[in-house]
N, C-alpha and C positions, 0 to 999 in steps of 0.2 A: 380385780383386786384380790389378792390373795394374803392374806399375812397368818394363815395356818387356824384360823379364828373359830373355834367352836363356839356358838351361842349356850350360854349359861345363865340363869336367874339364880339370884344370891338365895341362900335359906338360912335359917339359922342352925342346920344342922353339919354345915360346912367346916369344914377347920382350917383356923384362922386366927387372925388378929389385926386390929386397927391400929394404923399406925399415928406419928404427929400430925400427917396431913388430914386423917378422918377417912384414908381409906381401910379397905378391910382386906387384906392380903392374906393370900394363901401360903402353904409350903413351899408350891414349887412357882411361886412369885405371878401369879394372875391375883387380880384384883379387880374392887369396884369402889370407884372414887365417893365421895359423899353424896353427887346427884345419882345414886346406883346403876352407873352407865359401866358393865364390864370391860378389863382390859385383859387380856390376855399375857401369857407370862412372856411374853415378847415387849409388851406395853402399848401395843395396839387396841384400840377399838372398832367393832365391826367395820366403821364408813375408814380406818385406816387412820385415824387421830388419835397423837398420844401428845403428853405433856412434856414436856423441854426438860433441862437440869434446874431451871429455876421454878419449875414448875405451873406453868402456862401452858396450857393445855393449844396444841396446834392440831387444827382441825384435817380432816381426811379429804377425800376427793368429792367434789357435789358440797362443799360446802357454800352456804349462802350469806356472805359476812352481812350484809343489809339486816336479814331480817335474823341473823343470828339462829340458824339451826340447816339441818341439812336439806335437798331438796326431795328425798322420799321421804320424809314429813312430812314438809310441806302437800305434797299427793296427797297424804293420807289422811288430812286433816281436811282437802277440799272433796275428796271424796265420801268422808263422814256428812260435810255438810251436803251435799247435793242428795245422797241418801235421804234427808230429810226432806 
C-alpha cells in the first residue's frame, strides 16, 4: 500500500488551522481529524482510509468492521497483553 504517506505526529508548532469539521489542516492540505489520526495531503491515512464527500470516514485495507479498528492493532494490543 502506497499512498506517498509520511508519518507525522501533530505539535503545536505546526502551521495550521481547524477547520468546521474539528480537523486541523495544514497549508499544503494534510491534516489530522479530531481522533488525531493523520491524513495526508492526499487524504489518506497510513492503513489507506480517508473520508467520502459526506464525510464518513471509509476505512483502508486490514480493516476489521466487527470489532471496529484495524488488524495491526489488534496485534499490538495482544502482544502488550501477552507481554504481561
Amino acid at each position: 500500500m502506497d499512498f506517498n504517506f509520511k508519518k507525522r505526529k501533530w505539535n503545536e508548532n505546526i502551521e495550521g488551522e481547524y477547520n468546521e469539521e474539528g480537523d486541523f489542516t495544514t497549508p499544503n492540505g494534510s491534516f489530522w481529524d479530531p481522533d488525531n489520526v493523520y491524513f495526508n495531503r492526499k487524504g489518506y491515512d497510513i492503513y489507506g482510509g480517508h473520508y467520502d464527500e459526506d464525510g464518513v470516514y471509509m476505512p483502508g485495507e486490514f480493516w476489521d468492521e466487527k470489532n471496529q479498528c484495524y488488524y495491526e492493532k489488534q496485534m499490538a494490543v495482544l502482544e502488550m497483553i501477552l507481554k504481561t
